[in-house]
C-alpha positions as CSV (number, residue, x, y, z in Angstrom):
1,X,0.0,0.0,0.0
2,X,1.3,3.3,-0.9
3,X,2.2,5.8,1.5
4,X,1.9,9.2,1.6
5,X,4.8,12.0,0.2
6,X,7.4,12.8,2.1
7,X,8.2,16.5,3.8
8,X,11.5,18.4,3.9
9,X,12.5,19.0,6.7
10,X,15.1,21.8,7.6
11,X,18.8,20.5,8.7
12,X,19.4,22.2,12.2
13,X,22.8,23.2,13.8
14,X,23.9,20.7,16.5
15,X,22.1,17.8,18.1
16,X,19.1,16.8,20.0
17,X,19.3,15.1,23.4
18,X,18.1,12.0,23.3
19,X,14.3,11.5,24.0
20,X,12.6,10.2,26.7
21,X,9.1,8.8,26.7
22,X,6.4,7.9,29.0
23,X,6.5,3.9,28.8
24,X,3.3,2.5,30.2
25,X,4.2,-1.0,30.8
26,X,6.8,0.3,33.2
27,X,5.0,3.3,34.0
28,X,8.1,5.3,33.9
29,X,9.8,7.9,31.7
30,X,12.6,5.9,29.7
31,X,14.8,6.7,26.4
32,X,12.8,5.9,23.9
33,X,15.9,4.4,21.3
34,X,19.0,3.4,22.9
35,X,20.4,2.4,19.7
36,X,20.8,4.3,16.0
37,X,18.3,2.7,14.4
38,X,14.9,3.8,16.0
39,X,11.9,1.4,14.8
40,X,8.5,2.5,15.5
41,X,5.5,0.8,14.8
42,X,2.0,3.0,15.0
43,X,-1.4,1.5,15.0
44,X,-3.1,2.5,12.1
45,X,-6.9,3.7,11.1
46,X,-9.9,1.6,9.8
47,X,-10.5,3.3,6.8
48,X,-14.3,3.8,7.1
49,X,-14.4,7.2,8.5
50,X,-11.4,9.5,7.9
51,X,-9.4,11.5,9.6
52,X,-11.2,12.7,12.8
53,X,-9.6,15.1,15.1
54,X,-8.6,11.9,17.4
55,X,-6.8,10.6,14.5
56,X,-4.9,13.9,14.0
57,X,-3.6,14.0,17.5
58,X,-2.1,10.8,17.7
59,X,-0.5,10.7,14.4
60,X,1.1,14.1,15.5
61,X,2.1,13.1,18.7
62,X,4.5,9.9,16.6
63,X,5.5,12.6,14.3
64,X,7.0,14.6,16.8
65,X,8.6,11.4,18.0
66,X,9.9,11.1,14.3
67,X,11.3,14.5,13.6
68,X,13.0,14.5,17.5
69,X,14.8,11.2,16.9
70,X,15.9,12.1,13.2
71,X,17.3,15.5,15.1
72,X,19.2,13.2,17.3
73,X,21.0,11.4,14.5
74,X,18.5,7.9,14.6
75,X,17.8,6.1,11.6
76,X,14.2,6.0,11.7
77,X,12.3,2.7,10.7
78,X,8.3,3.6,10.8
79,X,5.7,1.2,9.9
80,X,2.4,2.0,10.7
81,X,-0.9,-0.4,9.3
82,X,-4.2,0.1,7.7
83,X,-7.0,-2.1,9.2
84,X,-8.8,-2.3,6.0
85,X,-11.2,-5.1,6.6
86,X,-12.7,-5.4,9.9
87,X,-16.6,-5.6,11.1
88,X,-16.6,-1.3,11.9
89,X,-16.0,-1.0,7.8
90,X,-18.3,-4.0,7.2
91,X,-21.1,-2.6,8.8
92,X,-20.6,0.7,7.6
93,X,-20.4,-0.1,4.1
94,X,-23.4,-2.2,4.6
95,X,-25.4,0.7,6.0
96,X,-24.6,2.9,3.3
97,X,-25.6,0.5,0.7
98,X,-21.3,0.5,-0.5
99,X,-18.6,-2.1,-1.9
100,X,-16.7,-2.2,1.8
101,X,-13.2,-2.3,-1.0
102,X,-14.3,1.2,-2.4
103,X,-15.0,2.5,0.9
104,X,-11.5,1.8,2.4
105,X,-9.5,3.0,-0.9
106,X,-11.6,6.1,-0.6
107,X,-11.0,6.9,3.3
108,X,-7.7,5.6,2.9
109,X,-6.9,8.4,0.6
110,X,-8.5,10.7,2.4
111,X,-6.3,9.8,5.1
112,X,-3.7,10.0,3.4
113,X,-4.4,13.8,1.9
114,X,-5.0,14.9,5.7
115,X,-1.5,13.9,7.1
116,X,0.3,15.4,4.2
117,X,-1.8,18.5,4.9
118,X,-0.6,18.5,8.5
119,X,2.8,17.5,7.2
120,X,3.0,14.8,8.6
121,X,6.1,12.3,8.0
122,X,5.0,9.8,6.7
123,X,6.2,5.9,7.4
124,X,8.2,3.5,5.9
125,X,5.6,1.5,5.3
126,X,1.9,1.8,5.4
127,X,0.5,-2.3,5.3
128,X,-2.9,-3.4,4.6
129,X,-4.2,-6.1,6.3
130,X,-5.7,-7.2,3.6
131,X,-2.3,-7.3,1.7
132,X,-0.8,-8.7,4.6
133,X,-2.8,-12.1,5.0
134,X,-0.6,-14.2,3.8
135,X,2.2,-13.3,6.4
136,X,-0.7,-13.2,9.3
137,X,-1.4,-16.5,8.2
138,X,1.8,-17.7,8.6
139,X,1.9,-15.8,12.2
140,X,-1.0,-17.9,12.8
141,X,0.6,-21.3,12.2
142,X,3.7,-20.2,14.4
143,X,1.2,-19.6,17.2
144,X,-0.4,-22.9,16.7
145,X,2.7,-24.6,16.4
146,X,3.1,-23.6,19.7
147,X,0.1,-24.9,21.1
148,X,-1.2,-21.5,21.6
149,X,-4.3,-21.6,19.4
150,X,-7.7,-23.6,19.7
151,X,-10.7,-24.4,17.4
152,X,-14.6,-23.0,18.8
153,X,-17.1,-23.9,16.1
154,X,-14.4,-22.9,13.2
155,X,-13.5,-19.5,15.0
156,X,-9.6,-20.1,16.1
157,X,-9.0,-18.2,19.2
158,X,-5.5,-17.6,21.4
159,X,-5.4,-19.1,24.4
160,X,-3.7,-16.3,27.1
161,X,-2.6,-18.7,29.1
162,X,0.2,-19.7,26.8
163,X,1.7,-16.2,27.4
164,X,3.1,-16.2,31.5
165,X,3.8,-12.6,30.5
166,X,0.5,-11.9,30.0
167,X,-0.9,-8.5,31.6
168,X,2.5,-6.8,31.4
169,X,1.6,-4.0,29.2
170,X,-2.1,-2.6,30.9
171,X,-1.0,-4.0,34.6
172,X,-5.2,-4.3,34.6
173,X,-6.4,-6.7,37.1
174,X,-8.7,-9.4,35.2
175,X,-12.3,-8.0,35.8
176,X,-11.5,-4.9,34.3
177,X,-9.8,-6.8,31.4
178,X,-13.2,-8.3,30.8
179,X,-15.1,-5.3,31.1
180,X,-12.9,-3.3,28.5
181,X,-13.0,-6.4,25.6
182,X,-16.3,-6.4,25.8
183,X,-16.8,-2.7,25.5
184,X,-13.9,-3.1,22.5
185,X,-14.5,-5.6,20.4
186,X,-14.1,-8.9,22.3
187,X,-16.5,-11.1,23.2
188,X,-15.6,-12.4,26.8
189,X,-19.1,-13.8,27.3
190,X,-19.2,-16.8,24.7
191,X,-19.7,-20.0,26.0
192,X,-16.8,-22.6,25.1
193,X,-13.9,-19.9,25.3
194,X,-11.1,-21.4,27.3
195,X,-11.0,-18.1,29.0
196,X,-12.9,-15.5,28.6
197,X,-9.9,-13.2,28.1
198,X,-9.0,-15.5,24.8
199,X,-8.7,-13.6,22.0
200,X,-10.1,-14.7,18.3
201,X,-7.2,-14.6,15.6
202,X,-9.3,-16.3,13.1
203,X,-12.5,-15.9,12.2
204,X,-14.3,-18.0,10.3
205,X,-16.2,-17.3,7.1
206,X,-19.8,-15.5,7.4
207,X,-22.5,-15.6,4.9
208,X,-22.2,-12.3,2.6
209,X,-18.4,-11.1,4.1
210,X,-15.2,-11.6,2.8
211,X,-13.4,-14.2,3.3
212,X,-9.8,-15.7,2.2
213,X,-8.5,-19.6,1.8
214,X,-6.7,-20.9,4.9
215,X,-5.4,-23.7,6.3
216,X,-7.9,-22.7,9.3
217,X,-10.6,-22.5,6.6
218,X,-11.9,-19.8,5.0
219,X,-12.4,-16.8,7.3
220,X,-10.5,-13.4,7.9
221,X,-8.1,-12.5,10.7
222,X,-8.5,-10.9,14.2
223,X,-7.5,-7.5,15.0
224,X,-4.8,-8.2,17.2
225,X,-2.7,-10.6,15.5
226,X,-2.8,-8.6,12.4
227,X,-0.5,-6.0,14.0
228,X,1.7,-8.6,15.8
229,X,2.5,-10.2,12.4
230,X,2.7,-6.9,10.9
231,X,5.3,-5.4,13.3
232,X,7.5,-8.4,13.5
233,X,7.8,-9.0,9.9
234,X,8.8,-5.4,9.2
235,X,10.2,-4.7,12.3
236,X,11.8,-7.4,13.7
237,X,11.0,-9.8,16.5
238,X,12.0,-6.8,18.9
239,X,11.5,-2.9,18.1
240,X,11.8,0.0,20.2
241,X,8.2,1.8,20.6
242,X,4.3,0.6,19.8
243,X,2.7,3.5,19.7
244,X,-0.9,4.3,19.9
245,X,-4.6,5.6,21.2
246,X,-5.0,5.2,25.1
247,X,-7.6,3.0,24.2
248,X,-5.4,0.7,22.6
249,X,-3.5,-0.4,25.6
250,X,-6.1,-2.9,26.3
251,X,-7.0,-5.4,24.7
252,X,-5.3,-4.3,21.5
253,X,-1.5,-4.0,22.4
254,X,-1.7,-6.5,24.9
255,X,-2.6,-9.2,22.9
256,X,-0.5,-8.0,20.0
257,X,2.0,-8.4,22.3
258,X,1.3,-11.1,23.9
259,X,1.1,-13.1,20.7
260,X,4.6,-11.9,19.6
261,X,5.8,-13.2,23.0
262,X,4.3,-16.6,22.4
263,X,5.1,-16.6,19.0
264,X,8.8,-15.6,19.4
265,X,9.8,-15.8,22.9
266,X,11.8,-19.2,23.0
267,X,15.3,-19.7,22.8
268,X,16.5,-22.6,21.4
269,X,17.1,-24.1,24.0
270,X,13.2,-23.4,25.2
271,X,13.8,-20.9,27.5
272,X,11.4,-17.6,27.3
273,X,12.9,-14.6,26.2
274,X,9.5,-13.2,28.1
275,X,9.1,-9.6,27.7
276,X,11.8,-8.3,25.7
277,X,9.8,-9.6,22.8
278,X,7.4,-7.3,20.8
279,X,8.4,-3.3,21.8
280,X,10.7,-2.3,24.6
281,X,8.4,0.8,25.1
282,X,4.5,1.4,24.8
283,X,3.5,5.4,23.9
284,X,-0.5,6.0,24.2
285,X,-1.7,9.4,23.5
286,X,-4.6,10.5,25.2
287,X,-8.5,11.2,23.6
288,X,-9.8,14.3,22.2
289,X,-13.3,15.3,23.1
290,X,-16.1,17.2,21.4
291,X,-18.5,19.2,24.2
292,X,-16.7,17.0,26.8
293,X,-17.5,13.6,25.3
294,X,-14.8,11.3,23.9
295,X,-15.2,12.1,19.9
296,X,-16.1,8.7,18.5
297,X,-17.3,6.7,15.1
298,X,-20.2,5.5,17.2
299,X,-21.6,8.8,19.0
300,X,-21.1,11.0,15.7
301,X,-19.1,14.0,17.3
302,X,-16.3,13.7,15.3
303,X,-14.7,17.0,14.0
304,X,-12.9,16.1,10.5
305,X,-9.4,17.6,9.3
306,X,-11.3,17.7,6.1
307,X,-13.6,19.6,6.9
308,X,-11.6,22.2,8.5
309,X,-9.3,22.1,5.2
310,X,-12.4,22.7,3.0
311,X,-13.5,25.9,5.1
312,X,-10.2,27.3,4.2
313,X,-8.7,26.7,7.9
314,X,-4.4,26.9,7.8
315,X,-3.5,23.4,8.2
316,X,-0.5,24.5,10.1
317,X,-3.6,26.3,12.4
318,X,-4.7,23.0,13.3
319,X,-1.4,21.6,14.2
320,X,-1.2,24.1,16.6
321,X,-3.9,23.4,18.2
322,X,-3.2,20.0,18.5
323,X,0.6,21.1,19.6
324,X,-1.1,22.9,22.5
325,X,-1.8,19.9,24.2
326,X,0.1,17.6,25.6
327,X,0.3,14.5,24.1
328,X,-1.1,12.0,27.0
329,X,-3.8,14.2,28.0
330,X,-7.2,13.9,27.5
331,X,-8.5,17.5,26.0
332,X,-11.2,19.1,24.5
333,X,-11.8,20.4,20.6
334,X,-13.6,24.3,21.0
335,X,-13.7,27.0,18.2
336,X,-11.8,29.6,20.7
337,X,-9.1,26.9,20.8
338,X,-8.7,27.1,17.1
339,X,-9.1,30.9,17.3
340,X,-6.4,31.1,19.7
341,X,-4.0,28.5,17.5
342,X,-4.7,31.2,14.2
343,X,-3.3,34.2,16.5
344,X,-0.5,31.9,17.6
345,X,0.2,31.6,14.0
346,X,-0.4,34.8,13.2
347,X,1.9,36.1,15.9
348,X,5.0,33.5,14.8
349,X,4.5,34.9,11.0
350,X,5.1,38.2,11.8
351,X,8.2,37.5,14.4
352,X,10.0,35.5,12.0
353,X,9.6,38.3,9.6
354,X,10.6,41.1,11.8
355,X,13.5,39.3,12.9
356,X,14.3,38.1,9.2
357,X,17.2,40.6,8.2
358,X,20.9,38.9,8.6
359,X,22.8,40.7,10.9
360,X,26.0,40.1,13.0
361,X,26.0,37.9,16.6
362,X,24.2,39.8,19.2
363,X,21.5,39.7,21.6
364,X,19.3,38.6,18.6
365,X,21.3,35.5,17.8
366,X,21.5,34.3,21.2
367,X,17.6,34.2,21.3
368,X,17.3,32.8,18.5
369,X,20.1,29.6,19.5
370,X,18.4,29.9,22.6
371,X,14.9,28.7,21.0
372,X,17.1,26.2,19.0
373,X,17.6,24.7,22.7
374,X,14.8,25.5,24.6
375,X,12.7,23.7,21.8
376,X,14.7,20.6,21.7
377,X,14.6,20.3,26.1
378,X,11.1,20.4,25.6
379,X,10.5,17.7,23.0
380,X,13.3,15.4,24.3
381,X,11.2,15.5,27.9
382,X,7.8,13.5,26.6
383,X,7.5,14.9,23.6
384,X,6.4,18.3,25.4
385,X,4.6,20.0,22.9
386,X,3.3,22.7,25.3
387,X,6.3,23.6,26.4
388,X,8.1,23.8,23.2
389,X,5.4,26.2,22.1
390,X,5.8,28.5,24.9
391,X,9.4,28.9,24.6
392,X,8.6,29.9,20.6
393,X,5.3,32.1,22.2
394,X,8.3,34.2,24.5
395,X,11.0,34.9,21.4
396,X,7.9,36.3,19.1
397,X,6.4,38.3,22.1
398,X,9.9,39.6,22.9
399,X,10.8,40.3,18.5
400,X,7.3,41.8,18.0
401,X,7.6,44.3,21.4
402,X,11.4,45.5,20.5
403,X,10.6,45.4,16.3
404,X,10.3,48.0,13.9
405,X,6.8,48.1,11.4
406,X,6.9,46.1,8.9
407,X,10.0,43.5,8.8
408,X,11.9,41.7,6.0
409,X,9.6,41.5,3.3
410,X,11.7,37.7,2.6
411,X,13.3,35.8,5.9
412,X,16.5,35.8,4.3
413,X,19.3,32.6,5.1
414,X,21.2,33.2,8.2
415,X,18.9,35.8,10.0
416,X,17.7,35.0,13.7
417,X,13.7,34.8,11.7
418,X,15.5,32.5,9.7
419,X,16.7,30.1,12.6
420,X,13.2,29.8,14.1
421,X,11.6,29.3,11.4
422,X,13.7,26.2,10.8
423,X,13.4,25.1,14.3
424,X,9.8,25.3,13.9
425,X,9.9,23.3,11.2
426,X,11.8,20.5,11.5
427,X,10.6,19.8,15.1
428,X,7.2,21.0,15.8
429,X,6.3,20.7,11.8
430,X,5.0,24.0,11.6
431,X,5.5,25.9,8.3
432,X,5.8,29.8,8.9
């Protein structure tokens, strides 16, 4: 599947600290690539409704995580999947009377048009699970040579208790485990489950859905293991982040995880290599409400990026909004919000531009290095968006009090306007 175009993004003088994350399997901050090569793996969308505000906030939040590490000298390897056949774009396409094929293609490009928009990097590799079946069937058969898999009236589900790691990623105590697969997607209640936990990697074929030859029988594949064999075919057995909606840390990345472990955590002399299989670190960005309810497919209060481009809204308007928050919180979407992010803008444009006459070293300069710095602190702690944008909110404040009318007409190379604007750029991905 074809990804989206690439962005330029501005060499900057120096280097970045390395970054630091919040992990939440350890539940502590951590470097988020101890290594050059930094291999991130995002959960993607299910193309049947494309791209929400939710969506644009937590593809931001790994794009900052992109353009800090690639500051920091990494070699970035991003792979990030399309769930592009699953019962939410089944039902929909149903409902509206649509091929569920032309419906994905057509939100997947959508998609697509909205993160180059924002200007956001795009991965590596962008994977279909339909494109992708024959390697999640393979996962499957790794799983079941492993004992890890059983048969309930042609459904194939994972048995947890093949995984002693299990739990690892959420730390949830069990009850609540139940509660949240039923309220996402699982289906904890069926009689004949070894465990209600147990999670279905194969289900088997139903009248009028699509369906593919297996040797489990005809039938399409779970959520869950379609990222596990995803991740680990692209990105090893072992990567460094798995990145993701809060609502994701349970069930979906821990039984993604969980199936990696059983899939590929023996030696070969049949010890567990346990929990260093799958990622090394877990990022979950928070939710974005609308009128103080979670924005969601199912309630309808869903504010799209499309939408706001079509109005004529300055995409680099809604990154800032977004920017304003940090990544982990939970926040809410409001017009004055949006307001505020234009006057932010607004405000940067015309700093750059006062302060975009070359000159020699002088107090200028040094603010200029000194948002060069401040911005990279900021990012390398959590990805602090917030704070980044306050240290870029107190150079304009302090060009536009002290500047003459008017300004450089062009930001010309080597001026402090110049500088910033780069910085901006390359780490926050804001075009001024």
């Amino acid at each position: 599947m074809d990804t989206w175009p690439d962005t330029a993004v501005p060499d900057l003088p120096g280097q970045a600290p390395e970054i630091k994350i919040w992990d939440t399997a350890s539940r502590a901050l951590a470097v988020a690539a101890p290594h050059h090569a930094a291999r991130l793996y995002a959960c993607g969308i299910t193309p049947y409704d494309a791209t929400h505000m939710g969506h644009a906030a937590t593809y931001l939040a790994w794009d900052l995580l992109v353009r800090a590490w690639r500051d920091a000298g990494h070699e970035v390897i991003y792979v990030q999947n399309v769930t592009d056949v699953d019962d939410p774009l089944l039902e929909r396409a149903e409902r509206d009377g649509e091929d569920w094929r032309e419906l994905a293609l057509r939100e997947i490009a959508l998609y697509r048009s909205d993160m180059t928009a924002l200007r956001v990097l795009p991965p590596a590799r962008l994977v279909g699970a339909v494109e992708a079946m024959a390697l999640i069937e393979e996962f499957n058969r790794v799983l079941a040579g492993h004992g890890a898999l059983y048969d309930l009236e042609g459904d194939v589900y994972f048995a947890r208790s093949a995984d002693p790691d299990f739990g690892v990623v959420s730390g949830l105590p069990t009850g609540e485990m139940a509660e949240l697969a039923a309220e996402r997607g699982g289906d904890p209640g069926r009689p004949g489950k070894k465990d209600p936990l147990d999670p279905m990697v194969w289900l088997t074929a139903r009248p009028g859905e699509p369906s593919w030859s297996s040797d489990f029988g005809p039938g399409r594949p779970g959520w869950h293991v379609e990222c596990a064999a995803i991740a680990t075919t692209y990105l090893g057995e072992s990567f460094d982040v798995q990145a993701g909606g809060s609502d994701l840390i349970y069930p979906h990345h821990e039984m993604s995880a969980s199936h990696a472990r059983v899939a590929h955590g023996a030696n070969p002399d049949g010890s567990r290599l346990g929990t260093s299989v799958f990622a090394h670190r877990y990022a979950h960005a928070g939710m974005v409400r609308l009128g103080g309810e979670k924005m969601s497919k199912s309630l309808g209060n869903l504010v799209f990026v499309s939408r706001l481009l079509e109005a004529g809204t300055d995409p680099m308007a809604i990154r800032l909004v977004i920017l304003a928050h940090h990544y982990r919180s939970d926040w809410d979407w409001t017009d004055e919000g949006l307001a505020e992010a234009q006057r932010r803008l607004g405000r940067w444009r015309r700093a750059v531009a006062l302060a975009g006459e070359p000159g020699p070293a002088g107090e200028s300069w040094t603010a200029a290095e000194g948002v060069l710095a401040g911005v990279r602190e900021r990012i390398a702690d959590d990805l602090d968006a917030p704070g980044a944008l306050a240290v870029v909110d107190a150079w304009a404040e302090g060009v536009i009090a002290s500047g003459a009318d008017g300004g450089a007409v062009r930001v010309q190379p080597g001026s402090p306007g110049a500088l910033v604007r780069d910085v901006v750029d390359a780490l926050l991905g804001v075009s001024l």
